[in-house]
N, C-alpha and C positions, 0 to 999 in steps of 0.2 A: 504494500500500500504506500502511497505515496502522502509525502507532509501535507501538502495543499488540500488532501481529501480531509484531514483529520485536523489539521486548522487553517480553516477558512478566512481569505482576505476580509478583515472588516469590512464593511460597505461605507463609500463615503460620496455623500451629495444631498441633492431632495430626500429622497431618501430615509436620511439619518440627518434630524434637524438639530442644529444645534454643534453640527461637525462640519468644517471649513474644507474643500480638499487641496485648496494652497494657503499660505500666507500673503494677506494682500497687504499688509504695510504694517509697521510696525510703530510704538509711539514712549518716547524717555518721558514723557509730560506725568508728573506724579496725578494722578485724582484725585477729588475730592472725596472722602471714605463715608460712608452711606451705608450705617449696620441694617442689617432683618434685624429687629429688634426681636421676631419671635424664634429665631434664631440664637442670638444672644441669652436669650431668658432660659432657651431649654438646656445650651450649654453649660452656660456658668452656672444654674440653676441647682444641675445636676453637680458640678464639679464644689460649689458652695454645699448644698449636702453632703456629699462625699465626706469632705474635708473635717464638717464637724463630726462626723460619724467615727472617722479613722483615729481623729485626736481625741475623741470620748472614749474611745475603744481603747487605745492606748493607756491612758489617765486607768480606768479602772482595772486595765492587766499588771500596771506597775504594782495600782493599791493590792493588788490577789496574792501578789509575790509576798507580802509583808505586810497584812493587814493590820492597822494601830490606829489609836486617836492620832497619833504623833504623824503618822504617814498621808495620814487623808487630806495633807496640803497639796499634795498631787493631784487631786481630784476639783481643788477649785478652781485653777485657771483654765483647764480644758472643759467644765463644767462650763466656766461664766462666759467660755468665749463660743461653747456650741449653743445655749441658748440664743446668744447674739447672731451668731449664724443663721439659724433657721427660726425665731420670730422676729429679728430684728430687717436684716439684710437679705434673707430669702424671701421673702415680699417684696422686697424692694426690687429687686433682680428680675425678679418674675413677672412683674407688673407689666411689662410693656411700654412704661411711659421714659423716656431718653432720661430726662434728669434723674429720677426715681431709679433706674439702672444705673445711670452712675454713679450716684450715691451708696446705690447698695455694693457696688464692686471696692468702691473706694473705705466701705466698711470692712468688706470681708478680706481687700489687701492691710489695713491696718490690724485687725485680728490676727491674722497670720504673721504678721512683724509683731504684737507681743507675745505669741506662743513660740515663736523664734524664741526673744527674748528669755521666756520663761524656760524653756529648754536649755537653755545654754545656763542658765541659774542652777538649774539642775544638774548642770553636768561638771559645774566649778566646784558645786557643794562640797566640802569634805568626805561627809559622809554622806549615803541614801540606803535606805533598805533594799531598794530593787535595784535590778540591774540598769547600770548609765549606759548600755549600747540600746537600753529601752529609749530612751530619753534622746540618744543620737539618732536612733528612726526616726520619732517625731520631730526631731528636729528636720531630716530631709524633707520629709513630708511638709512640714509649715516651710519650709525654705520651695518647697515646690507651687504649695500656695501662693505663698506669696508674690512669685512670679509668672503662676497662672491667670490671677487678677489682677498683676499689674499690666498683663500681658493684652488681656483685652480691655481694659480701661485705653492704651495705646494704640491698638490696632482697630478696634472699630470706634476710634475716632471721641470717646470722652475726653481725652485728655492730650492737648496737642504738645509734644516738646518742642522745646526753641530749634532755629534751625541756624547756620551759618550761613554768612552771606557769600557767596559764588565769587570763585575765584579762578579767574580766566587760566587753563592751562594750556601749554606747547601745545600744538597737533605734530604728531608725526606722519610721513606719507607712509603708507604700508607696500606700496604697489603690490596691488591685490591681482597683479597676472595680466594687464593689459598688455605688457612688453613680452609677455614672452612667446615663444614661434614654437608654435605646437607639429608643427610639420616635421621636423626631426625627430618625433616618436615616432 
């Protein structure tokens, strides 16, 4: 049997809408970034869930290792910050409405920078009942957060960074093949 019979050339044209079968021009011009807001809502939505779930889950595997009055300080920052998560900021996220999504991303990136925080408290501590490579996961984990929402605060356009102003560079000629004489191949 031959390849062609068993994977078949895409189709491209009328066809198959939405598939180009050349490139007709090309464009350096940045655009103006224009989120699906319901797009936005279901991702972050989900990744702001997640997030307090993983760090709640977290918080009360450390407390299991070494349960104490003394220990249950682990259990309130990842406590106050998954409440905050999902009634504070997962509403906000979900809603649909631009501002109200950024706001709620710009909550759940500063949550994530103090569970950072708090992780890294935890892992200077002298002493801890539970294990500190517990505490170094969470700490990836909020280190991932927090660049997950800062990630799309950025890119679908909440929050624009400064830009520098354009500075004219050299062109070099590439001679891209117009000179050469294809006849002596």
């Amino acid at each position: 049997r031959s390849t062609a019979a068993r994977f078949p050339t895409p189709a491209v044209g009328p066809s198959c809408p939405g598939v180009s079968p050349r490139i007709t021009s090309s464009s350096t011009k940045l655009n103006a970034v224009t989120p699906d807001l319901d797009t936005v809502a279901l991702v972050a939505g989900q990744e702001n869930l997640g997030f307090a779930v993983v760090i709640l889950g977290e918080a009360i595997w450390s407390f299991i290792q070494a349960p104490s009055f003394d220990h249950a300080k682990v259990l309130v920052p990842a406590s106050v910050a998954a409440v905050v998560l999902v009634a504070v900021s997962g509403p906000m996220i979900t809603s649909g409405n631009a501002d109200s999504v950024a706001l709620g991303l710009e909550i759940s990136t500063a949550m994530a920078a103090l569970m950072c925080a708090s992780y890294v408290g935890r892992m200077v501590a002298p002493f801890s009942p539970s294990p500190k490579e517990a505490a170094f996961g969470g700490l990836l984990i909020a280190i991932a957060g927090f660049f997950s929402f800062s990630q799309n605060l950025v890119v679908d356009g909440f929050v624009t960074l400064p830009t520098l102003p354009s500075i004219p560079l050299p062109q070099i000629p590439l001679g891209l093949g117009e000179e050469i004489d294809t006849n002596r191949y």
